[in-house]
BAKOLKOL-631203 format. One record per residue: residue in one letter; residue number from 0; x, y, z of N, C-alpha, C, O in turn. Coordinates in pm, 1 decimal, always signed. Example, Ala and Ser with C-alpha at 12.3 -4.5 7.8 and 13.67 -1.06 7.14 Angstrom:
2
+------+------+----------+----------+----------+----------+----------+----------+----------+----------+----------+----------+----------+----------+
| resn | resi |   n.east |  n.north |     n.up |  ca.east | ca.north |    ca.up |   c.east |  c.north |     c.up |   o.east |  o.north |     o.up |
+------+------+----------+----------+----------+----------+----------+----------+----------+----------+----------+----------+----------+----------+
|    A |    0 |  +1319.0 |   -569.0 |   +780.0 |  +1230.0 |   -450.0 |   +780.0 |  +1320.0 |   -330.0 |   +780.0 |  +1423.6 |   -331.9 |   +846.5 |
|    S |    1 |  +1285.0 |   -225.0 |   +708.0 |  +1367.0 |   -106.0 |   +714.0 |  +1290.0 |     +3.0 |   +787.0 |  +1340.9 |   +113.8 |   +803.9 |
+------+------+----------+----------+----------+----------+----------+----------+----------+----------+----------+----------+----------+----------+
***
This chain:
122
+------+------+----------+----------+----------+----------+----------+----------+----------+----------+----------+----------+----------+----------+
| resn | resi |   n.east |  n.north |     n.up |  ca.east | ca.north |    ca.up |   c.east |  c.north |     c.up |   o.east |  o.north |     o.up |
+------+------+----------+----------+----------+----------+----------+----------+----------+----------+----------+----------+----------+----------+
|    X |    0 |   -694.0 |   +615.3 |   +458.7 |   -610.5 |   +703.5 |   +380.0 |   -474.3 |   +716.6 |   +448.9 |   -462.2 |   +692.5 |   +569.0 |
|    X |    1 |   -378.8 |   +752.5 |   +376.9 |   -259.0 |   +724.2 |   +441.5 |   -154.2 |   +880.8 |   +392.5 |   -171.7 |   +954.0 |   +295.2 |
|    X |    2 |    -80.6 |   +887.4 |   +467.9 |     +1.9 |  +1014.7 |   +389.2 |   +112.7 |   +965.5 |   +398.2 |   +167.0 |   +920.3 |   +499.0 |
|    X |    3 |   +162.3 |   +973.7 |   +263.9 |   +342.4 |   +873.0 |   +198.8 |   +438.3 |  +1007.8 |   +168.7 |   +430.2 |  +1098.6 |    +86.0 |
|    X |    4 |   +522.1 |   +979.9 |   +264.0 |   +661.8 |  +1024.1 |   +283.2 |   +729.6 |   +920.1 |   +252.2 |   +736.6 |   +803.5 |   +291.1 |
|    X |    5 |   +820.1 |  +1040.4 |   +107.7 |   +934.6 |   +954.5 |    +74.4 |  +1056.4 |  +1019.8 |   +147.1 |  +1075.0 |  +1139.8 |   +126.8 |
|    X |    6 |  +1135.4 |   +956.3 |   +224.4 |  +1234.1 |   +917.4 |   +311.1 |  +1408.1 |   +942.6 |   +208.6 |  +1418.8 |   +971.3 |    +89.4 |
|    X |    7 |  +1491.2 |   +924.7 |   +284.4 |  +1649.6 |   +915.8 |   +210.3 |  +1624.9 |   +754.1 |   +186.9 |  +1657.9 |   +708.9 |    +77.2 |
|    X |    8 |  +1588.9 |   +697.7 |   +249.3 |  +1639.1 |   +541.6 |   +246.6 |  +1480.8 |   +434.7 |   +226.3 |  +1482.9 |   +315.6 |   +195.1 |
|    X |    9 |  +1385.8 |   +497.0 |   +247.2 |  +1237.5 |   +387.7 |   +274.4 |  +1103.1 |   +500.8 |   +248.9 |  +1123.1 |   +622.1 |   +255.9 |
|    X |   10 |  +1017.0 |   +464.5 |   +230.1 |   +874.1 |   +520.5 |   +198.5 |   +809.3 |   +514.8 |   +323.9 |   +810.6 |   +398.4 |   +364.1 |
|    X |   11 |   +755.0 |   +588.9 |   +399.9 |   +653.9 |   +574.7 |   +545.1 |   +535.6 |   +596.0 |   +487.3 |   +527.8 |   +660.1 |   +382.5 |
|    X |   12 |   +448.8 |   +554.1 |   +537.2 |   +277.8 |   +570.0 |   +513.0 |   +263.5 |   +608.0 |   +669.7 |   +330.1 |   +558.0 |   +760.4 |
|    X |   13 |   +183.4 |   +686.8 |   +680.2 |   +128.5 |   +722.4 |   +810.8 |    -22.0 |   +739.7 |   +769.8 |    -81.5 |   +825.2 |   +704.3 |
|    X |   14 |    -71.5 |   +589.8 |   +853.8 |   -244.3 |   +625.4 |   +833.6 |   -305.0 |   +684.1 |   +932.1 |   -243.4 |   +676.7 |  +1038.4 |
|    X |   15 |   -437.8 |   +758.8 |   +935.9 |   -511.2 |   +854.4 |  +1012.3 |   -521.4 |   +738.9 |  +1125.9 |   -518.1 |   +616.3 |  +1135.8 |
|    X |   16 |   -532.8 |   +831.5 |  +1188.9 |   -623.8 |   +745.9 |  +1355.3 |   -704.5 |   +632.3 |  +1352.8 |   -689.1 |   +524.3 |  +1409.7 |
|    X |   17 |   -823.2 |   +685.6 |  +1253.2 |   -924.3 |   +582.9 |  +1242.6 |   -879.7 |   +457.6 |  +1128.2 |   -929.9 |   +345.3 |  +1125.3 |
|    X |   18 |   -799.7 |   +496.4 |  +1060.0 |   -748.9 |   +368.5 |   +949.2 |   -621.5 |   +291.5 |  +1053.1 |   -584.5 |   +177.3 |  +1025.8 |
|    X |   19 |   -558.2 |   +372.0 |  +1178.9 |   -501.8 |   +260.9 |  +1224.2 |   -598.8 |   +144.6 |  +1310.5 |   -571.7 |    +26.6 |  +1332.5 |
|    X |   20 |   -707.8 |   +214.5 |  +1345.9 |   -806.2 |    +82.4 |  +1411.3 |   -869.5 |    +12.2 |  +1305.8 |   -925.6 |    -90.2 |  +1344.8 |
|    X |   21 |   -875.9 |    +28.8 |  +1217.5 |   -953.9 |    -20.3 |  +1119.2 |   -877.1 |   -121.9 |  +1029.9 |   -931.6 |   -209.7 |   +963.1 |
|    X |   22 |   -741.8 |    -98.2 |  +1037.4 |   -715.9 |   -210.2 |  +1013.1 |   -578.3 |   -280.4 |  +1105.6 |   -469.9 |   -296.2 |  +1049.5 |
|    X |   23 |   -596.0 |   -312.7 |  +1229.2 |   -515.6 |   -340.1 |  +1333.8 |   -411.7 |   -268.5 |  +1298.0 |   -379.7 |   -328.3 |  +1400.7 |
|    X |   24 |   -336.1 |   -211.3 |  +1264.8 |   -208.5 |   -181.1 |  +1231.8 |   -178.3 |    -61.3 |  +1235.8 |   -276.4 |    +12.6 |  +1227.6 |
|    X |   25 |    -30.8 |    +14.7 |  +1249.9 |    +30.6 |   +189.5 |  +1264.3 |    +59.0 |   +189.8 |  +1151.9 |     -3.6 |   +115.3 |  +1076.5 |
|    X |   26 |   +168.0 |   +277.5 |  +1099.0 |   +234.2 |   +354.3 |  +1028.7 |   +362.8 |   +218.5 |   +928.9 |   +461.3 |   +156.9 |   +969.5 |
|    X |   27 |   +318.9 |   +221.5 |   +843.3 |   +418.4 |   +178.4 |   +763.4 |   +564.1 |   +224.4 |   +714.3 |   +578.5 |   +346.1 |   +702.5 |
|    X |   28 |   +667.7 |   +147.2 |   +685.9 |   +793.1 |   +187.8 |   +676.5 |   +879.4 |    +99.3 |   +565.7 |   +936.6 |     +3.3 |   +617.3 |
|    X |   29 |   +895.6 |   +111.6 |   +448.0 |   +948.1 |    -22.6 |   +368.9 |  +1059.8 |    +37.4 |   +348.0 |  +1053.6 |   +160.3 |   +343.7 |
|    X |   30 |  +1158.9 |    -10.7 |   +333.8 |  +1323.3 |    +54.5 |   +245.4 |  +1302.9 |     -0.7 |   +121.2 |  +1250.4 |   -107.5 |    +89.7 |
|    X |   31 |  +1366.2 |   +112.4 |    +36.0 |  +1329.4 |    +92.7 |   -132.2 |  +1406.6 |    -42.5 |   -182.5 |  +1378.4 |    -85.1 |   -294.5 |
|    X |   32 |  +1475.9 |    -91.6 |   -125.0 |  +1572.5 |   -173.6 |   -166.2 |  +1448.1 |   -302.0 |   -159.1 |  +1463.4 |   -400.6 |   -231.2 |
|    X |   33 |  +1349.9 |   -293.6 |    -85.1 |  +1243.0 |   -447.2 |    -81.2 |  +1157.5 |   -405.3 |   -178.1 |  +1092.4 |   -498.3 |   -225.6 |
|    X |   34 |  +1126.9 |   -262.5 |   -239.7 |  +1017.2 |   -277.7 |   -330.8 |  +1084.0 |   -341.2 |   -438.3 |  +1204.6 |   -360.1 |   -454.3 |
|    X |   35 |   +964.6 |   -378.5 |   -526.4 |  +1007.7 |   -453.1 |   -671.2 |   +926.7 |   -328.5 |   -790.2 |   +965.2 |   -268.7 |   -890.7 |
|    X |   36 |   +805.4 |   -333.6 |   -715.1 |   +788.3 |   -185.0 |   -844.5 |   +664.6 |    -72.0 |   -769.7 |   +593.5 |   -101.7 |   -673.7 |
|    X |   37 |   +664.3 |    +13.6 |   -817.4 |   +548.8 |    +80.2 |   -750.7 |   +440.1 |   +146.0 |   -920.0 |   +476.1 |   +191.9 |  -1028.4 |
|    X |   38 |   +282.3 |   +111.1 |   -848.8 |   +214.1 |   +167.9 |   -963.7 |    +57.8 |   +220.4 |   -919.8 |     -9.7 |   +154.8 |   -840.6 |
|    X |   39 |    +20.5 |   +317.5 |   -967.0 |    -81.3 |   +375.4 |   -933.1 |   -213.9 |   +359.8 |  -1015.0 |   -292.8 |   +453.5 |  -1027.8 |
|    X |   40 |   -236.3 |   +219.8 |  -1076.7 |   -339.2 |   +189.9 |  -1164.6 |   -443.6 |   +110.2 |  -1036.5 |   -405.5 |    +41.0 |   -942.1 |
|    X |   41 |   -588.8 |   +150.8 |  -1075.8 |   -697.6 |   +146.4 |   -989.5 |   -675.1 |    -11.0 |   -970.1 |   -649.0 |    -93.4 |  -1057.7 |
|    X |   42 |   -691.3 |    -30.8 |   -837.2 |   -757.4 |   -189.2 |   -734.5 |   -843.8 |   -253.8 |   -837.3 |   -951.0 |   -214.5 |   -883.2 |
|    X |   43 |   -763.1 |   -379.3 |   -868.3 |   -911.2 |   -507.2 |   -918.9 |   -975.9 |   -532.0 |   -795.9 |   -929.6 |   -531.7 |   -681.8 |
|    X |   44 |  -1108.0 |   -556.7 |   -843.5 |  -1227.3 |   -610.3 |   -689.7 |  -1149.6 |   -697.0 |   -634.2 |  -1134.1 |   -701.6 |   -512.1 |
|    X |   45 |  -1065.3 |   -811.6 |   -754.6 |  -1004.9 |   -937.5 |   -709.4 |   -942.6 |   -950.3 |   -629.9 |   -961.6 |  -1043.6 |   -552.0 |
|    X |   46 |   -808.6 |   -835.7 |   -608.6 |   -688.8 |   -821.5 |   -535.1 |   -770.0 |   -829.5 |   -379.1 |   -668.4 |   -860.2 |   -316.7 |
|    X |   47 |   -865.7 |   -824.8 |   -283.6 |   -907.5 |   -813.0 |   -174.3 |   -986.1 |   -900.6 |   -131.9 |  -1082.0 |   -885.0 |    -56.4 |
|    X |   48 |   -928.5 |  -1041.7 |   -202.8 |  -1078.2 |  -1095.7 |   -119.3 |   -965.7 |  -1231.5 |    -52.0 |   -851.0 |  -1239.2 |    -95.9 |
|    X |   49 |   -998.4 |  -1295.6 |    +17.7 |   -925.6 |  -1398.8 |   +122.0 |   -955.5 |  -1400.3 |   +244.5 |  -1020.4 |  -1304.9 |   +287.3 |
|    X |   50 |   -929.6 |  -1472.8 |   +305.6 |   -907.1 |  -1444.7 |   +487.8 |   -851.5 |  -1310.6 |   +537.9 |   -736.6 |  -1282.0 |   +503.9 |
|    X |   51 |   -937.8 |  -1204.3 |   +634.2 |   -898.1 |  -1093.2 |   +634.4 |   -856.2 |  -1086.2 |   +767.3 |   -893.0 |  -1176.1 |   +843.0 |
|    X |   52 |   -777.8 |   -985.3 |   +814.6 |   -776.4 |   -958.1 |   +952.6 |   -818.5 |   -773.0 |   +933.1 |   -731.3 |   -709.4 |   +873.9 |
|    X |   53 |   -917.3 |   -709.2 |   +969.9 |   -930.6 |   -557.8 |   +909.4 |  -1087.6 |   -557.0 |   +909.1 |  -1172.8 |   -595.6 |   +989.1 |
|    X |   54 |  -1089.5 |   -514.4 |   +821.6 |  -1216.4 |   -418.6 |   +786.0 |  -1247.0 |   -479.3 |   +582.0 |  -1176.0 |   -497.7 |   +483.2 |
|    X |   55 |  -1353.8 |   -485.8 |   +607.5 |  -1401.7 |   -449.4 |   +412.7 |  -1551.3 |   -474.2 |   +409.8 |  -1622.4 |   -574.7 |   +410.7 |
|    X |   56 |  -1573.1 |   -331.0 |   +405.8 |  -1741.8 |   -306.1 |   +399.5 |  -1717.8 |   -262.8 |   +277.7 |  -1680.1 |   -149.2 |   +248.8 |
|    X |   57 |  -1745.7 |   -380.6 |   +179.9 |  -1762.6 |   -303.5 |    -19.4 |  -1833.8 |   -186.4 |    -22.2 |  -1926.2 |   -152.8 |    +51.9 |
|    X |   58 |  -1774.5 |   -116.0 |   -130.2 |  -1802.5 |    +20.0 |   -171.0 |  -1746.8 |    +98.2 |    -52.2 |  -1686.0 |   +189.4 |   -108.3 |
|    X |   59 |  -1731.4 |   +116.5 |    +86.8 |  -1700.1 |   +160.4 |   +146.4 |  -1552.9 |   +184.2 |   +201.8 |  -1487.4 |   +287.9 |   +190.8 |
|    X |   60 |  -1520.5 |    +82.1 |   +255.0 |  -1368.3 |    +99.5 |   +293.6 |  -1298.0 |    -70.1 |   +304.8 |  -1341.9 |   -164.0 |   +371.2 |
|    X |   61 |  -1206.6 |    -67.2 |   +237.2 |  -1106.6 |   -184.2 |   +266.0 |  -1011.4 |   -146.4 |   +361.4 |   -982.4 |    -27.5 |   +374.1 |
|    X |   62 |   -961.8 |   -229.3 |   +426.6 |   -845.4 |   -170.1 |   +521.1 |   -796.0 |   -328.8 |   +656.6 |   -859.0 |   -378.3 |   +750.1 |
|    X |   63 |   -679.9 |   -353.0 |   +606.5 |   -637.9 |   -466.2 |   +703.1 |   -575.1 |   -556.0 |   +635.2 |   -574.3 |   -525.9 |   +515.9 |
|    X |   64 |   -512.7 |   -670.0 |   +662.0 |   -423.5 |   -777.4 |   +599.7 |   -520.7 |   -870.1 |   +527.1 |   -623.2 |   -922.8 |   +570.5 |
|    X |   65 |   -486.2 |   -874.7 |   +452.9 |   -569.8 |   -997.0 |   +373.9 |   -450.6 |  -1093.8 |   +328.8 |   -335.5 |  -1072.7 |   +290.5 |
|    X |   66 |   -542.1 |  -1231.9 |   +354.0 |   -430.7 |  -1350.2 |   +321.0 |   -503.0 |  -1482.1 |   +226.3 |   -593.6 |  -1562.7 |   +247.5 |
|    X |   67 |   -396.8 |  -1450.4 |    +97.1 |   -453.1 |  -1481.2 |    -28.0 |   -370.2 |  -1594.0 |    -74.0 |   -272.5 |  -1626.0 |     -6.4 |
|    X |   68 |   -413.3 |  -1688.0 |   -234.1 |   -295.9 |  -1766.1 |   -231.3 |   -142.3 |  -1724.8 |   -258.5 |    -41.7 |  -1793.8 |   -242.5 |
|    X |   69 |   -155.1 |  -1577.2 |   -309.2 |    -24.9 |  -1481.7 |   -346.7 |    +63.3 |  -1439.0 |   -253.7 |   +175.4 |  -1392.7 |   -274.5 |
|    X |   70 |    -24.6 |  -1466.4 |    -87.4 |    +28.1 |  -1392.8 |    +11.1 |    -11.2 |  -1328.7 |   +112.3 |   -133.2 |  -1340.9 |   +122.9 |
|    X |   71 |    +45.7 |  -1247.9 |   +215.3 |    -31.1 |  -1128.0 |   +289.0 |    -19.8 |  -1014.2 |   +208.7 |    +75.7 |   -973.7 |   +142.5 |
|    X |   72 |   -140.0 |   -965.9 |   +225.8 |   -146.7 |   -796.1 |   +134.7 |   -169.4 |   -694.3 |   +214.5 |   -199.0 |   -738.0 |   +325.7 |
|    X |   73 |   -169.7 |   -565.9 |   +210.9 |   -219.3 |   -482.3 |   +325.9 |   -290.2 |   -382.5 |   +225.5 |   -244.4 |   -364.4 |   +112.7 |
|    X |   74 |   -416.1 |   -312.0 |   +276.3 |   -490.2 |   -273.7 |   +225.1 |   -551.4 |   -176.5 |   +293.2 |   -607.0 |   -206.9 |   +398.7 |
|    X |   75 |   -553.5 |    -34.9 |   +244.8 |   -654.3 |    +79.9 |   +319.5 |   -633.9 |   +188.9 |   +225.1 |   -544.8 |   +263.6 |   +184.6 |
|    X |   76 |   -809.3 |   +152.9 |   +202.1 |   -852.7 |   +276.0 |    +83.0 |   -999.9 |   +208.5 |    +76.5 |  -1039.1 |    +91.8 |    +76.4 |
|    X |   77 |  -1066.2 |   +340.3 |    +70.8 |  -1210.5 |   +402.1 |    +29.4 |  -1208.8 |   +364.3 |   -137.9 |  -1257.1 |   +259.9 |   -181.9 |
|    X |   78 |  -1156.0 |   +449.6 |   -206.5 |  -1129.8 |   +496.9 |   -380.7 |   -983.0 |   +436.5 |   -406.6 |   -864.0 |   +464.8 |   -393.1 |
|    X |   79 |  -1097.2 |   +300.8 |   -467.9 |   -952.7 |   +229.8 |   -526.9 |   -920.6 |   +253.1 |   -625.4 |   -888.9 |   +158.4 |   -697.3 |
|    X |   80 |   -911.7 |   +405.9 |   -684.5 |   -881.8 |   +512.9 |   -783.6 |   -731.3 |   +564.0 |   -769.2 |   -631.3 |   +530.4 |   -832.7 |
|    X |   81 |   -749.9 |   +673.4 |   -645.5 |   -661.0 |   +709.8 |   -582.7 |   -590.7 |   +624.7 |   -494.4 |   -589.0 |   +666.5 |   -378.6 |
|    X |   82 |   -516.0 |   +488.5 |   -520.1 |   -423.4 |   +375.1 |   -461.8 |   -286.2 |   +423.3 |   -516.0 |   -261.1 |   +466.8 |   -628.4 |
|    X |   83 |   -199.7 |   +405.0 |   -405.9 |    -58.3 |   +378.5 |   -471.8 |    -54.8 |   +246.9 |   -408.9 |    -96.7 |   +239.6 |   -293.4 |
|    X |   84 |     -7.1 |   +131.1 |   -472.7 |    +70.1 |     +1.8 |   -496.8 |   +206.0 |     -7.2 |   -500.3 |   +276.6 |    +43.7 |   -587.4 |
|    X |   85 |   +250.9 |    -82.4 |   -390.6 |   +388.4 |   -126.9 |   -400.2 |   +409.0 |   -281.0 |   -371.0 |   +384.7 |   -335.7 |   -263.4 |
|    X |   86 |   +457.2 |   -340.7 |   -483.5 |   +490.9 |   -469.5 |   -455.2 |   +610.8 |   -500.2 |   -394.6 |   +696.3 |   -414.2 |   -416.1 |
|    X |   87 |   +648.2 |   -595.7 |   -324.2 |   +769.3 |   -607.3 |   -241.4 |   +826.1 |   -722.7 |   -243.7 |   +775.7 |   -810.0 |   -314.3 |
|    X |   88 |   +958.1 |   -753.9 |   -158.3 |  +1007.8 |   -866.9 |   -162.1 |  +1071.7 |   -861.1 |    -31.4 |  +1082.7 |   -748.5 |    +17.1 |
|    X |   89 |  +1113.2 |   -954.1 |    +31.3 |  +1170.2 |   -990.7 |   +184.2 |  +1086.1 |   -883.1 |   +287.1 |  +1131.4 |   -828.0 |   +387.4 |
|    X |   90 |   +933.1 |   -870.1 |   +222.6 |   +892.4 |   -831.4 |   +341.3 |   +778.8 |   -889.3 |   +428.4 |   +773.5 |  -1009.5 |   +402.7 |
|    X |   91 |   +706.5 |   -863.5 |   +499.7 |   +573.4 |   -955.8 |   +609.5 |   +462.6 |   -971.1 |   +463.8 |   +431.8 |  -1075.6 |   +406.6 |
|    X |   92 |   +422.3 |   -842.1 |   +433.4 |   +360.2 |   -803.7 |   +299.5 |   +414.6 |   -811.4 |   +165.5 |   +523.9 |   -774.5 |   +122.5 |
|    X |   93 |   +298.0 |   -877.2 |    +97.7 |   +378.9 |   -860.4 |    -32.9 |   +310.0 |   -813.5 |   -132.8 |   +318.2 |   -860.2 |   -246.4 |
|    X |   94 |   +228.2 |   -707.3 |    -96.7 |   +189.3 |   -588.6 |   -219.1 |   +134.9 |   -521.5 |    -85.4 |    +82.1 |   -598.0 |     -4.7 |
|    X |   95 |   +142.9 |   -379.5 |    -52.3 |    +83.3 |   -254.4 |    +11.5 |     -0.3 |   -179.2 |    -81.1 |    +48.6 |   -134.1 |   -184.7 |
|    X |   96 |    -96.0 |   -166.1 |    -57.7 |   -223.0 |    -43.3 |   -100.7 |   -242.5 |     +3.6 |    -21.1 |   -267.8 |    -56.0 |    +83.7 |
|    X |   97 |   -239.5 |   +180.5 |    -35.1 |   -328.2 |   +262.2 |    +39.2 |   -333.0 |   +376.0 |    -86.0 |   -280.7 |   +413.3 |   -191.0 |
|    X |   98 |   -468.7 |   +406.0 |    +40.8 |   -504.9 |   +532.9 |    -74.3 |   -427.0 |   +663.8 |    -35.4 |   -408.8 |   +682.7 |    +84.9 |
|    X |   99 |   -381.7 |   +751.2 |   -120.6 |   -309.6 |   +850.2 |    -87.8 |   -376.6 |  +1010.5 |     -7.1 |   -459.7 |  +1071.9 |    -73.9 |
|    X |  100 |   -349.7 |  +1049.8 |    +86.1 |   -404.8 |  +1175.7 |    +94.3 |   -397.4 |  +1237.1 |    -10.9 |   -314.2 |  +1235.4 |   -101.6 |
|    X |  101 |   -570.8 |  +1341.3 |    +19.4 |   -623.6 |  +1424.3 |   -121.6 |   -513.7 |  +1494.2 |   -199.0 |   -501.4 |  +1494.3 |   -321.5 |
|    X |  102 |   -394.2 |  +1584.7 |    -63.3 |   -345.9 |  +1647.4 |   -151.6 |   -198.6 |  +1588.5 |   -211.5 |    -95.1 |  +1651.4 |   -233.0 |
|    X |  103 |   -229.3 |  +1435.8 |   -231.6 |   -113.0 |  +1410.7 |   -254.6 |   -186.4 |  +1352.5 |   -396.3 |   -306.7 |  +1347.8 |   -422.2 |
|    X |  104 |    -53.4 |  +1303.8 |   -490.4 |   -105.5 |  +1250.9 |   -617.0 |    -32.7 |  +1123.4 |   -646.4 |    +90.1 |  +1132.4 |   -646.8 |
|    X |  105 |    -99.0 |   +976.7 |   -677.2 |    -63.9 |   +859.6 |   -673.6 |    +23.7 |   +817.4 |   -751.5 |   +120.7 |   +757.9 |   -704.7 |
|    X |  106 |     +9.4 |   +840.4 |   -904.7 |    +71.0 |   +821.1 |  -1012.3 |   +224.3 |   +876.5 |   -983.0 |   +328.9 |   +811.9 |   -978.6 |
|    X |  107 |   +195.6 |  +1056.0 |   -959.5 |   +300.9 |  +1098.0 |   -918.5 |   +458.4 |  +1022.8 |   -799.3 |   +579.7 |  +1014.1 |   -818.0 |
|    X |  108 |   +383.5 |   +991.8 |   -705.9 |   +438.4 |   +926.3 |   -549.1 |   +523.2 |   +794.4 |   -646.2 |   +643.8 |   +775.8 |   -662.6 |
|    X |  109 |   +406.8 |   +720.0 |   -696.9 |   +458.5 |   +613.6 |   -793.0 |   +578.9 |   +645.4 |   -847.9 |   +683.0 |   +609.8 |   -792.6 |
|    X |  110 |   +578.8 |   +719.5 |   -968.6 |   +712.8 |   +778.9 |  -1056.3 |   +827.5 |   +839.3 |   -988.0 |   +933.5 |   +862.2 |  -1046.3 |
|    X |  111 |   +808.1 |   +863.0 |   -874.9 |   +906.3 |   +906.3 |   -809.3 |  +1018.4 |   +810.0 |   -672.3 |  +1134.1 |   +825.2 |   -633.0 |
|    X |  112 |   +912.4 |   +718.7 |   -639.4 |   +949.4 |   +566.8 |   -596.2 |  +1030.5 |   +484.0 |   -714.6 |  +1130.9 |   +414.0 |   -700.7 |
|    X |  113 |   +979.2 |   +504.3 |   -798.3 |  +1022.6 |   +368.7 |   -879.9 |  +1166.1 |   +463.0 |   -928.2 |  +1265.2 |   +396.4 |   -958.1 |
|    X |  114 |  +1176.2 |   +610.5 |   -935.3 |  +1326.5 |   +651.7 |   -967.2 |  +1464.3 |   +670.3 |   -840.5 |  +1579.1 |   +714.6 |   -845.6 |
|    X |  115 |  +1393.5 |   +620.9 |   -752.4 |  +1448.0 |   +599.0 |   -624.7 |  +1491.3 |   +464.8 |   -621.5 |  +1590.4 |   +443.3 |   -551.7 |
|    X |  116 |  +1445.5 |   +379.7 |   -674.6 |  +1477.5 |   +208.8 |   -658.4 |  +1593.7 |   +170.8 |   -681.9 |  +1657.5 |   +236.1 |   -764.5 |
|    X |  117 |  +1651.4 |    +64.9 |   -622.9 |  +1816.0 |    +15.0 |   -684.2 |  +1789.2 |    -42.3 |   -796.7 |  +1682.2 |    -95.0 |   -826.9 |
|    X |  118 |  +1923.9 |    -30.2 |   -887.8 |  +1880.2 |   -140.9 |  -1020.8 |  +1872.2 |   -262.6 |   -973.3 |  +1901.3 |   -305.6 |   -861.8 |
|    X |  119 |  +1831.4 |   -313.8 |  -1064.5 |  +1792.1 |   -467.2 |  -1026.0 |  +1928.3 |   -564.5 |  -1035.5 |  +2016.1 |   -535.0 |  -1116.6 |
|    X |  120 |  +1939.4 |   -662.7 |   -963.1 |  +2052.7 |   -758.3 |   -982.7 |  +2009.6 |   -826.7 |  -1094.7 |  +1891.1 |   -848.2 |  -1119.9 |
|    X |  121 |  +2146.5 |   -877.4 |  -1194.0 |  +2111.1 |   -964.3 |  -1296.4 |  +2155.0 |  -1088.7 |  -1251.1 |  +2138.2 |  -1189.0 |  -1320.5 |
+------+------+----------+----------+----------+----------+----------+----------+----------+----------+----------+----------+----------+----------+
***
């Protein structure tokens, strides 16, 4: 689980203790200018399966890089219900999932990222 602070300039995820061992990795940091969109519709089973570096005990917890033919993904969440999704561009990752702390709300975090974004270049 992760708790997402939106920033003046970038989104931080700060995951708990045990989700940073769980899936090698700290605290995330993207600037809005690399996302491409953000959305809070539930995890396909599909999106998680590849060469992992992490954790994924099904039904239980996903959490760690997975490397797919789309890419590296990063992944940590229990309830792939409560996911916020951000797809990206010029970054290591190129879609972030985590699940949001309880008292935060996904959809919400979402709608409020994506009104933060630069317009797009034509």
């Amino acid at each position: 689980m992760a708790r997402v602070e939106l920033e003046a300039d970038r989104v931080s995820m700060h995951l708990s203790p045990l989700d940073e061992v769980l899936t090698l990795h700290g605290s995330l940091h993207i600037p809005y200018r690399h996302i491409q969109a953000a959305h809070a519709d539930p995890v396909p089973e599909t999106w998680f399966r590849g060469f992992r570096i992490g954790t994924n005990i099904p039904g239980v917890k996903v959490a760690g890089s997975f490397y797919n033919g789309e890419g590296v993904m990063f992944y940590d969440f229990h309830d792939p219900a409560r996911c916020l999704t951000l797809e990206l561009a010029d970054e290591h990752y190129r879609r972030v999932v985590v699940e949001v702390d309880r008292d935060q709300d996904a959809a919400a975090l979402a709608a409020q990222i994506t009104a933060r974004l630069p317009p797009a270049a034509d």
